[in-house]
Backbone bond lengths (Angstrom), bond angles and torsions (degrees), N, CA, C in turn:
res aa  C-N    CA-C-N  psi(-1)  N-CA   C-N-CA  omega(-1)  CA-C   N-CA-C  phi
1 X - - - 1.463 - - 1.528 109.17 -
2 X 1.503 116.84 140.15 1.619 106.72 -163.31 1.736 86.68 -114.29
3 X 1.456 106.14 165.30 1.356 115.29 -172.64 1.606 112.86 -109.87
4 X 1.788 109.21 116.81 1.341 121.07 161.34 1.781 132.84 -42.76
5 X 1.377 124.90 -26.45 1.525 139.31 150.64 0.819 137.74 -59.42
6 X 1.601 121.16 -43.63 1.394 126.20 -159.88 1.471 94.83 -161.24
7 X 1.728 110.98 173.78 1.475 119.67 -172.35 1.337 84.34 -137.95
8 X 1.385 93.94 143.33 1.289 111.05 171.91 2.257 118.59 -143.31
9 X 1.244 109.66 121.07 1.415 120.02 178.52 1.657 117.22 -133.66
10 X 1.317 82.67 140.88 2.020 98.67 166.35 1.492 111.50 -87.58
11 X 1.706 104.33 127.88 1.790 97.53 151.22 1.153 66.88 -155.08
12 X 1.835 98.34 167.20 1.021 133.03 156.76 1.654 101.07 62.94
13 X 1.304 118.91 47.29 1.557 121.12 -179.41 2.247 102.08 33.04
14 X 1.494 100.72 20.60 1.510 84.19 149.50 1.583 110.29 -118.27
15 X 1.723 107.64 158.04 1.334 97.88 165.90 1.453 104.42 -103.64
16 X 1.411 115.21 150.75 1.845 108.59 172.04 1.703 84.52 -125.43
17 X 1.532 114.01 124.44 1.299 123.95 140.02 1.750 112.14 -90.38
18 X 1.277 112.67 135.17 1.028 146.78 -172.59 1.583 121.33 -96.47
19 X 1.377 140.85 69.20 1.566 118.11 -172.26 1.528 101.25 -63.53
20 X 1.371 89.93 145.58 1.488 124.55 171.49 1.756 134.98 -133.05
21 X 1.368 124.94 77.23 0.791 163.84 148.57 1.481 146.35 -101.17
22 X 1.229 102.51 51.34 1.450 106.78 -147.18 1.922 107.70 -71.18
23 X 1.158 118.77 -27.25 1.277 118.88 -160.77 1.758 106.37 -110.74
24 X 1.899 98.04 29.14 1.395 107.16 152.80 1.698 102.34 -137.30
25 X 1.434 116.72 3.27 1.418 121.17 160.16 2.089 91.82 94.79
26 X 1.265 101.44 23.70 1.476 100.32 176.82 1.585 108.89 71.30
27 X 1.140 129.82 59.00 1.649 144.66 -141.85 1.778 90.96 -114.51
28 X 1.168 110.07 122.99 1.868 96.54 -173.79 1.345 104.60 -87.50
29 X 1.393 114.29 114.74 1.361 134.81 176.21 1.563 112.80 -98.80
30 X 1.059 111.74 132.04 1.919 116.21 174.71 1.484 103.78 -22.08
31 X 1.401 120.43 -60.61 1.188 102.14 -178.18 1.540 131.36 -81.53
32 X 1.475 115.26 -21.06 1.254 96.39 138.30 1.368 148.65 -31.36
33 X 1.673 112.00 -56.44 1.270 108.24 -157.80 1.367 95.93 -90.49
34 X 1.328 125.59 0.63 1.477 134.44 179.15 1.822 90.59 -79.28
35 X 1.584 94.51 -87.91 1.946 83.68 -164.09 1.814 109.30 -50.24
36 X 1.918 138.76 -9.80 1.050 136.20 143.32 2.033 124.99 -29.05
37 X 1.190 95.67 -51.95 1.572 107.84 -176.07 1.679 104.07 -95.93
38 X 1.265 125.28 -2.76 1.371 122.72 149.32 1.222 114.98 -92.32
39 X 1.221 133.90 4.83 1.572 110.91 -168.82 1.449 82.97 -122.28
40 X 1.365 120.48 -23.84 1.350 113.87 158.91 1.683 124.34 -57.08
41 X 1.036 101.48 -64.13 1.814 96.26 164.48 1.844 134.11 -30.96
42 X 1.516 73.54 -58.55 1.838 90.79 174.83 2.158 102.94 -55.19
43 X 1.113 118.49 -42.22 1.657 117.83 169.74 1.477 104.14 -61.19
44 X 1.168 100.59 -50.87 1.746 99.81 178.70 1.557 112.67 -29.03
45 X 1.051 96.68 -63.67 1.837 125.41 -166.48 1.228 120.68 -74.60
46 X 1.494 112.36 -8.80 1.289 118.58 -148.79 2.096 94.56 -102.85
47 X 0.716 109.94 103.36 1.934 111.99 174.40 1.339 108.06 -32.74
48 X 1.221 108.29 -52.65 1.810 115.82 -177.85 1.369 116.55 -49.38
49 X 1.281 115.96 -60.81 1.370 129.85 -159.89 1.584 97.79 -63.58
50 X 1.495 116.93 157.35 1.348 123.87 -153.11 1.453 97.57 -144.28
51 X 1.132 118.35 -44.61 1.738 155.41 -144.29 1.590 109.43 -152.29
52 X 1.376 88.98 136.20 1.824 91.86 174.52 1.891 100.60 -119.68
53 X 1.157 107.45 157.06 1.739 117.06 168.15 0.843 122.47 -128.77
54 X 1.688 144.58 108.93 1.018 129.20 169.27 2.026 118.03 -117.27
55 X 1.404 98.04 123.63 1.261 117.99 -169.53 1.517 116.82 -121.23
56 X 1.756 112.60 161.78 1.098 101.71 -169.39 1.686 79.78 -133.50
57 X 1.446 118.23 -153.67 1.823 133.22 -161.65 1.572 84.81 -89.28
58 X 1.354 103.38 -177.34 1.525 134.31 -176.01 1.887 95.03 -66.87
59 X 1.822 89.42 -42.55 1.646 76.18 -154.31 1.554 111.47 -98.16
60 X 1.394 115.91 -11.19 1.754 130.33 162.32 1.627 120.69 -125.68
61 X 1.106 119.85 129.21 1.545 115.78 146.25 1.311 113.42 -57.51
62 X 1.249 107.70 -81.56 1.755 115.27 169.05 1.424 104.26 -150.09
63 X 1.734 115.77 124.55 1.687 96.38 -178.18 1.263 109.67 -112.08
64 X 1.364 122.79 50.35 1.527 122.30 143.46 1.797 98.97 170.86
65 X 1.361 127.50 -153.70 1.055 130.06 145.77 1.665 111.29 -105.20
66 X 1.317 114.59 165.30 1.232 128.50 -162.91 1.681 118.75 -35.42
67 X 0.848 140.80 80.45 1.829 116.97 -162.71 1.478 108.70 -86.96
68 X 1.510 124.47 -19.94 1.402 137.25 167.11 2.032 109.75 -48.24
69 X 1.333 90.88 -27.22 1.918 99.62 -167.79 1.265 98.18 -132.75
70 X 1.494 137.75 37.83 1.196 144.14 109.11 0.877 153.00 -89.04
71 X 1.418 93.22 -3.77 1.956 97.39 -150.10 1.820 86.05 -112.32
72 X 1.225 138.70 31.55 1.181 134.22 140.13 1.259 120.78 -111.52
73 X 1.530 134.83 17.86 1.598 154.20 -171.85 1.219 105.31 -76.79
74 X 1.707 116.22 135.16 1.551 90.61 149.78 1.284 106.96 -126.85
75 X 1.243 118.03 165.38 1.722 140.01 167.14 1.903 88.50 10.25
76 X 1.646 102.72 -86.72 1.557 104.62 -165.72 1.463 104.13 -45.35
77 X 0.825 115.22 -37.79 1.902 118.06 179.01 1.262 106.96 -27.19
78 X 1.753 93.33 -79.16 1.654 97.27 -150.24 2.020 93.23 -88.93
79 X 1.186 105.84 14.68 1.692 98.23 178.00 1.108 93.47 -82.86
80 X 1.416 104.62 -80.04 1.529 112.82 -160.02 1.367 109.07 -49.69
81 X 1.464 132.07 -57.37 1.490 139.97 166.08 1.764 119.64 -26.74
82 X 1.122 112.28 -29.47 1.300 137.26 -154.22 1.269 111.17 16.60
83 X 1.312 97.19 94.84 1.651 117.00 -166.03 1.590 96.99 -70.00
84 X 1.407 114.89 144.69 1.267 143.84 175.10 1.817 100.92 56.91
85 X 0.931 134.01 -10.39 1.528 135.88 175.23 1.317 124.09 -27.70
86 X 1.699 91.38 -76.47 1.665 104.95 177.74 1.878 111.55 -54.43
87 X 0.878 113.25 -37.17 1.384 126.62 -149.37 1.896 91.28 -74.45
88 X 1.430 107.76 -53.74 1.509 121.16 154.91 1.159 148.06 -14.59
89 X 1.446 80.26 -64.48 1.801 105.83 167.69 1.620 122.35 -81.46
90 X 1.200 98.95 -17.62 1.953 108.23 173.70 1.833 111.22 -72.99
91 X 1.612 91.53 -40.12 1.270 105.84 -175.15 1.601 118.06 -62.30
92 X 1.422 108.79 -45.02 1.493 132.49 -153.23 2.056 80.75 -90.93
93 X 1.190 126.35 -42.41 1.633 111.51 177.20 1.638 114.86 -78.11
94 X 0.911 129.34 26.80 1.336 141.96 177.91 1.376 115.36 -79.02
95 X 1.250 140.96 101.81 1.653 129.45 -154.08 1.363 95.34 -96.05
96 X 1.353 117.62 -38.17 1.455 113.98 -152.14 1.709 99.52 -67.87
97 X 1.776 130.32 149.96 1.078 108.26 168.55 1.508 146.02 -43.84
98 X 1.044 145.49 138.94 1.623 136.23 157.83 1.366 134.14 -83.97
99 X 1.408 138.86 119.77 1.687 106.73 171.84 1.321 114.92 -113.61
100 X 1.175 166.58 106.29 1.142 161.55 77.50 1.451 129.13 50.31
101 X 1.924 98.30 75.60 1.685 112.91 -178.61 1.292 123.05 -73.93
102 X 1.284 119.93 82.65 1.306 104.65 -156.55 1.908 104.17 -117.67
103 X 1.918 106.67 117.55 1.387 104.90 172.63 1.856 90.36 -133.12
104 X 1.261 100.46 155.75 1.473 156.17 -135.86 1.839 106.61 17.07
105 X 0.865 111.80 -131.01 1.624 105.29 -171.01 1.681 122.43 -53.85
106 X 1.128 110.00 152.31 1.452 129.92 -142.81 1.461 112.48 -165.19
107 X 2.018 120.96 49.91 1.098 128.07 -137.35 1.718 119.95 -134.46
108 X 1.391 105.27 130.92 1.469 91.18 -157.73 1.727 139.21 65.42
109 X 1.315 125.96 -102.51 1.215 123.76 160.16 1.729 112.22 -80.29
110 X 0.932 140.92 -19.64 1.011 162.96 -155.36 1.979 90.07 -92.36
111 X 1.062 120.58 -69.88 1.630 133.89 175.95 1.576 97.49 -52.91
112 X 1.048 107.85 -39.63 1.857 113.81 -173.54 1.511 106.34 -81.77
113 X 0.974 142.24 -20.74 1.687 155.61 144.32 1.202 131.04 -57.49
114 X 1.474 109.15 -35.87 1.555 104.56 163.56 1.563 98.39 -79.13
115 X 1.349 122.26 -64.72 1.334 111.46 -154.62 1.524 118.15 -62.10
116 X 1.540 116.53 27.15 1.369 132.31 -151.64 1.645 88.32 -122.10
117 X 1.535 109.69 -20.73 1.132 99.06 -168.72 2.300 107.16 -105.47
118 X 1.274 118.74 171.55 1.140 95.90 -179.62 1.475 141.85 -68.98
119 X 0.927 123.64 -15.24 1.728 135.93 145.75 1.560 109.11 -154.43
120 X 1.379 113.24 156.39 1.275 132.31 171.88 1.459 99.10 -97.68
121 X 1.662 99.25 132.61 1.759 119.26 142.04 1.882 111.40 -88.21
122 X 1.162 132.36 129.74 1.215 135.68 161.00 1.275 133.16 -99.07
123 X 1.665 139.05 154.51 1.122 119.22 -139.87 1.871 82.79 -121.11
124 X 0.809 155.13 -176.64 1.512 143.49 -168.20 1.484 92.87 -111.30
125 X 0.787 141.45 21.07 1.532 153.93 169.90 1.574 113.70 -107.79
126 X 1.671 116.39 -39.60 1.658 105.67 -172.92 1.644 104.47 -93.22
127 X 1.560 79.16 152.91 1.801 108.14 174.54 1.188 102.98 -117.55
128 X 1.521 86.72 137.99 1.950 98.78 173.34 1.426 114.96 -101.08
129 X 1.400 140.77 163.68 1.554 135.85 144.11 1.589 100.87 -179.06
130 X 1.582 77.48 171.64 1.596 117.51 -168.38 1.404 118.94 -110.68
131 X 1.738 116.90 53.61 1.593 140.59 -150.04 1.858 73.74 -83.35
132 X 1.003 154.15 -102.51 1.667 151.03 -154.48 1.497 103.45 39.79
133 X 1.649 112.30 -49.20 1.666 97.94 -179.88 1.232 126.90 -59.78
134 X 1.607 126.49 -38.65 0.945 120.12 179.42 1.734 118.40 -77.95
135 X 1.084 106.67 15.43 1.578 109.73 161.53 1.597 124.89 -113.27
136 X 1.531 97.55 9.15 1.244 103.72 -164.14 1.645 145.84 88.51
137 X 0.803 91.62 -12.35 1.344 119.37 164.94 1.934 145.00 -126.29
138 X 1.213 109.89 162.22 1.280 116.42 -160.36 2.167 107.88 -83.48
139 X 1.284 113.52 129.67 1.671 102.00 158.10 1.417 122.12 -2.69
140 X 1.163 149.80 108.18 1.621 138.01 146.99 0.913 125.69 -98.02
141 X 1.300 149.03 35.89 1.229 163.39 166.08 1.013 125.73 -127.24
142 X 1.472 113.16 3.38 1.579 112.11 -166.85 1.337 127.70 109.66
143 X 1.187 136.96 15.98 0.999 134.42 -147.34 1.565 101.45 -90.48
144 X 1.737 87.75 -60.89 1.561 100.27 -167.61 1.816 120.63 -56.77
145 X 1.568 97.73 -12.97 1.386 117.58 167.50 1.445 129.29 -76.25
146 X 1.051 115.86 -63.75 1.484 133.99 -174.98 2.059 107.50 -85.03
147 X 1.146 106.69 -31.85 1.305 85.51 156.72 1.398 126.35 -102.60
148 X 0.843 128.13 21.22 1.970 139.77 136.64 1.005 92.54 -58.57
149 X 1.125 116.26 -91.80 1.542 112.31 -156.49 1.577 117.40 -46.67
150 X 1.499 113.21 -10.37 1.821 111.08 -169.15 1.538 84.66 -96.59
151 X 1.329 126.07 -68.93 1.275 106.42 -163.03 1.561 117.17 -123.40
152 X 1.436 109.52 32.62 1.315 111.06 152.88 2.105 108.56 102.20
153 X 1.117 114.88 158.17 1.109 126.39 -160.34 1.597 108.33 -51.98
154 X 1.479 103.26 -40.18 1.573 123.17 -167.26 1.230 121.40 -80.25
155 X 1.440 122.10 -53.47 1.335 134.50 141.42 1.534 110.65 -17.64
156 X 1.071 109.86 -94.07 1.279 120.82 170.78 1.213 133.64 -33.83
157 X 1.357 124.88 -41.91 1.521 126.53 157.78 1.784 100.89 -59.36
158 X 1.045 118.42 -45.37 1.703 109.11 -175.11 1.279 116.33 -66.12
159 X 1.036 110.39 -39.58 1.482 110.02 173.59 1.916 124.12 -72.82
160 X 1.044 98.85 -20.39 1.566 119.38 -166.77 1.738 94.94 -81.69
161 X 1.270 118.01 -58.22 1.564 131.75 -167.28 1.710 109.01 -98.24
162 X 1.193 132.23 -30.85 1.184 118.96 147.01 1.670 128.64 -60.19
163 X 1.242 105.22 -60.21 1.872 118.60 -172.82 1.183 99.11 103.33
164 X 1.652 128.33 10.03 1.759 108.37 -178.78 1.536 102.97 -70.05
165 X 1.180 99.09 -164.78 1.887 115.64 177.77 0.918 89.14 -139.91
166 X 1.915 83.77 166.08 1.586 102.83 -168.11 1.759 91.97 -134.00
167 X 1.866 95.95 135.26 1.195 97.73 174.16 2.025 115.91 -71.80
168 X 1.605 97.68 167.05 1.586 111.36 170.45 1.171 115.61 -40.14
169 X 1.574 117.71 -30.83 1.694 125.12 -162.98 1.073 99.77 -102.63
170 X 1.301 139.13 -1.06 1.063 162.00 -147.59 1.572 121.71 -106.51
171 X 1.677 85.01 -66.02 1.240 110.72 167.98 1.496 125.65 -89.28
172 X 1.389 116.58 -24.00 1.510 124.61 156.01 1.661 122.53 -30.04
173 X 1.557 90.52 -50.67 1.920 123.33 166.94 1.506 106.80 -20.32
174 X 1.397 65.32 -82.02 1.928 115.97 -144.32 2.138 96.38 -61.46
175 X 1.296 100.25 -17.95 1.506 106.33 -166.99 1.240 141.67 116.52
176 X 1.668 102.44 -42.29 1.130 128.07 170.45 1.746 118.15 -22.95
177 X 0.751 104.34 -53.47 1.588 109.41 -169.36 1.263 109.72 -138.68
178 X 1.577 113.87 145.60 1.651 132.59 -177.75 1.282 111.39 -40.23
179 X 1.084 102.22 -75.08 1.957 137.62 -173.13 1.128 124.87 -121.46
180 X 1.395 101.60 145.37 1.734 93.49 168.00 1.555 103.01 -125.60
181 X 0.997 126.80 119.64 2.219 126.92 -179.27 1.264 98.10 -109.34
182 X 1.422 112.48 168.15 1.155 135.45 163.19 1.414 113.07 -36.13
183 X 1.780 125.39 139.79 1.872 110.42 -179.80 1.590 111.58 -59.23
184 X 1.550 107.52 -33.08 1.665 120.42 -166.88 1.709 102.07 -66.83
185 X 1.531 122.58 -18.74 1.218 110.33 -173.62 1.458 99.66 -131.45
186 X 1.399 102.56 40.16 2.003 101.22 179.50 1.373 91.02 -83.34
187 X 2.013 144.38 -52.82 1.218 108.72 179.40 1.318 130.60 -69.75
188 X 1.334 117.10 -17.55 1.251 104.94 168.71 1.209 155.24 -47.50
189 X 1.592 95.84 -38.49 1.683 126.65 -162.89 1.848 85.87 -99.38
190 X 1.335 118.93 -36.69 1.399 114.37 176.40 2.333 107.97 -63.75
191 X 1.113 97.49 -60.68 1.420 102.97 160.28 1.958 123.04 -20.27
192 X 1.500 78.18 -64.17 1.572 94.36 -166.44 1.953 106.00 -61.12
193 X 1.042 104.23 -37.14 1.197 139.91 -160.47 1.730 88.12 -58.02
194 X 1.561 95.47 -84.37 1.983 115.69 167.41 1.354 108.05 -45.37
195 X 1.379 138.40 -12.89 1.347 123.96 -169.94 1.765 95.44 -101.07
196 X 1.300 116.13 -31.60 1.536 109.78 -167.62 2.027 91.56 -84.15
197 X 1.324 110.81 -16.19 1.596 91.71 173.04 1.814 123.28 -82.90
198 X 1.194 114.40 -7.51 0.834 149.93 -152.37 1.846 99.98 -112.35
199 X 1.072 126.93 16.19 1.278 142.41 174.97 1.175 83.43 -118.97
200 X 1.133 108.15 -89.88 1.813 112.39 -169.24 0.945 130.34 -5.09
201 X 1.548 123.13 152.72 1.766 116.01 -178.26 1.729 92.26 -72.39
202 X 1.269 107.73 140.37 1.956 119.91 161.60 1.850 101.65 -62.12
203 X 1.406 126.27 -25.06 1.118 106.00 -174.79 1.596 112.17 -86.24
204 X 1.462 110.93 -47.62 1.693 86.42 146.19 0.869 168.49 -64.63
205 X 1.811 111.14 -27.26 1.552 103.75 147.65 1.229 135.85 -55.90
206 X 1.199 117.53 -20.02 1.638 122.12 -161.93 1.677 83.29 -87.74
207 X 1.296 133.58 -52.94 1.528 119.61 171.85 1.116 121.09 -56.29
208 X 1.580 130.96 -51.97 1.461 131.66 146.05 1.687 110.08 -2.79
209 X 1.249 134.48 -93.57 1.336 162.45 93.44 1.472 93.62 61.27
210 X 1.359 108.01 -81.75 1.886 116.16 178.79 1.628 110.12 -53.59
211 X 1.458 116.35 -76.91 1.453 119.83 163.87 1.453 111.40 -21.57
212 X 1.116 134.57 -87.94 1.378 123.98 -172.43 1.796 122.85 -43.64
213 X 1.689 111.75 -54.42 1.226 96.88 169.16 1.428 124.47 -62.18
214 X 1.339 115.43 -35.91 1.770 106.53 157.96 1.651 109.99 -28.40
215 X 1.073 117.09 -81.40 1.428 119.91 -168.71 1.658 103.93 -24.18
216 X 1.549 112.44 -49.34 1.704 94.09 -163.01 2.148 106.49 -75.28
217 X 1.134 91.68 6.72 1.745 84.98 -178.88 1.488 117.25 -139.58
218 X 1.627 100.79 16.45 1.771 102.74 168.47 1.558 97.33 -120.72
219 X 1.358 116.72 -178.11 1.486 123.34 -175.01 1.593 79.43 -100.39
220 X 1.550 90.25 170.83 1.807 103.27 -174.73 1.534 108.28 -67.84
221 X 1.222 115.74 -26.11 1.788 106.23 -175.64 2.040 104.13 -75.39
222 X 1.424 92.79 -49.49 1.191 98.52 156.96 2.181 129.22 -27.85
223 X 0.961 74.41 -62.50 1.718 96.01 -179.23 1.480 104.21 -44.34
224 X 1.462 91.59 -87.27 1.609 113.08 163.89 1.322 104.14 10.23
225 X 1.308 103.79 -87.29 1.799 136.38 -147.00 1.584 88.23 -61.54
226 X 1.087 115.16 -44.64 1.232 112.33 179.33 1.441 127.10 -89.85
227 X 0.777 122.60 -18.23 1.792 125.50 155.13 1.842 111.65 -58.09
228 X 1.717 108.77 -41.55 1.209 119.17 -172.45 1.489 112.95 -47.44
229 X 1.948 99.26 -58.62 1.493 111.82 -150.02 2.016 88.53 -82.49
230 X 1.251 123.96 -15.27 1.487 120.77 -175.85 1.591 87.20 -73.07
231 X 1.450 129.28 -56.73 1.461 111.28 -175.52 1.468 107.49 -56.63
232 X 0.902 121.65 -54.29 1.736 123.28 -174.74 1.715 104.13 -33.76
233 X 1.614 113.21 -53.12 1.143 116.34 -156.02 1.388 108.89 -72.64
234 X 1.799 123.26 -28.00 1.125 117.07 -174.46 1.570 118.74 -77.74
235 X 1.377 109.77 7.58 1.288 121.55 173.90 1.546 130.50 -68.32
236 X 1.854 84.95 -5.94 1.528 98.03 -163.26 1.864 86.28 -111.01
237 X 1.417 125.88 34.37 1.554 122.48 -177.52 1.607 99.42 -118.65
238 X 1.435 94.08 151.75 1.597 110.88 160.45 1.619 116.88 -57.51
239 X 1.570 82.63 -21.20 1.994 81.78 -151.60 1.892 91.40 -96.78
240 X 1.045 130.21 -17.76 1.673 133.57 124.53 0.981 141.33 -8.08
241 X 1.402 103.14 -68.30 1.750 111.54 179.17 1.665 106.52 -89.60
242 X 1.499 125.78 -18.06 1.402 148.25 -164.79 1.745 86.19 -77.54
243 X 1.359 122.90 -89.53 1.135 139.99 -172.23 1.587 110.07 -44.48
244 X 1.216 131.23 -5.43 1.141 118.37 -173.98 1.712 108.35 -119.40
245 X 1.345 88.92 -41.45 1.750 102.91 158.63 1.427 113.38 -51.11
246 X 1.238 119.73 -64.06 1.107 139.47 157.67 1.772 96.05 -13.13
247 X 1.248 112.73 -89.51 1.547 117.42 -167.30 1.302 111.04 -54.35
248 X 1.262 131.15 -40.54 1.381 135.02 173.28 1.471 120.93 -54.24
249 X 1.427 103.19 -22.52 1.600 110.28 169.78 1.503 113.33 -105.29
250 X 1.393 110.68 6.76 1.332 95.97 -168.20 1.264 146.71 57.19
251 X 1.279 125.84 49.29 1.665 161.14 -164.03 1.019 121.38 -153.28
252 X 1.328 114.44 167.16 1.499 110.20 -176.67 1.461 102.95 -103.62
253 X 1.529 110.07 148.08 1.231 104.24 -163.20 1.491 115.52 -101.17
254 X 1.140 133.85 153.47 1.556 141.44 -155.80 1.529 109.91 -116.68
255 X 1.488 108.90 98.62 1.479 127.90 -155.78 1.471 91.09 -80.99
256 X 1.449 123.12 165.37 1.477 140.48 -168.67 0.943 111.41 -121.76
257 X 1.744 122.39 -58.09 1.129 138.89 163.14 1.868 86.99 122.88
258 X 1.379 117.21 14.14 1.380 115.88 -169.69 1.758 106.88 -111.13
């Protein structure tokens, strides 16, 4: 079954899903974020895929979630419904890496989607924010969460209670995001980016991957202990003794995925 929102293709053991919605600016609609968390799955599953991409047009990532197909909801609606939830939770169990191509706006739910993914590249053209106040309402996706934690209490209160945006250079700063390149070479450098992870053994990145999100939800001793016993464990891999041999001979080393 092919998807009405967004496009999604494999090469090069990457997948790039693509939103496509252009004449709501890539606006996350139920069915978006529905065929979104299927086309995510299908990478999940997929042997090939190595790397995931998720990108939006030149002129949006995504600049908000839907407000046309909210703004007749009530309370029981989006409770009981548990609006954007499922779609959330597909996203957030996704092991394989994510990167997050994001040029020009990047807004509201849209800001809460990249940073959903495992780092953002930015294009020196996109703006991010957390406008929700001026609609009355609070982040639901995460916002007020995950960007605290990216660029800090203050940031985040300004952006949250004003609605300004924050430029690429801005956000480069502040943490938010990896990089910021040229817009003409945001897939590229995003590409290039997914292709060198995509060498890598999958059993270390995907531990890579675990270790770090640990960090945002254990205390540091916590962490630790657990970064430790993940190195310990990869001791017991092909792609371990491969990669190190590998360096000792000076070659590049030829991952298994074992």
């Amino acid at each position: 079954m092919g998807y009405e929102t967004l496009n999604s293709e494999v090469s090069n053991h990457i997948a790039v899903i693509r939103l496509d919605r252009p004449d709501a600016m890539n606006a996350l609609s139920t069915q978006l974020l529905g065929e979104l968390a299927r086309a995510l799955r299908a990478a999940q599953d997929n042997d090939k895929v190595r790397c995931i991409v998720i990108a939006g047009s030149e002129k949006a990532f995504a600049a908000g979630a839907d407000i046309k197909e909210m703004s007749e909801k009530s309370f029981a609606d989006v409770f009981m419904g548990d609006l954007f939830g499922p779609e959330v939770d597909v996203m957030l169990r996704i092991r394989k890496p994510i990167i997050a191509a994001v040029g020009g706006y990047a807004l509201g739910g849209g800001c809460e989607l990249a940073m959903m993914c495992d780092f953002i590249i930015a294009a020196d053209t996109a703006k991010f924010g957390q406008p929700e106040v001026n609609l009355g309402v609070v982040a639901g996706i995460g916002g007020t969460q995950r960007l605290t934690r990216a660029v800090g209490k203050a940031k985040s209160m300004d952006m949250h209670l004003t609605g300004r945006f924050m430029s690429a250079e801005e956000a480069e700063r502040a943490g938010l995001v990896s990089r910021v390149v040229p817009g003409k070479k945001l897939m590229d450098e995003t590409l290039a980016a997914a292709g060198k992870i995509a060498e890598k053994s999958m059993v270390t990145v995907t531990a890579i991957k675990e270790a770090v999100n640990q960090s945002q939800e254990m205390s540091l001793s916590q962490g630790l202990l657990f970064e430790k016993r993940m190195f310990h464990a990869l001791f017991n891999t092909e792609d371990r003794a491969e990669g190190m041999k590998a360096f000792l001979e000076k070659r590049e080393p030829q991952f298994r995925d074992r």
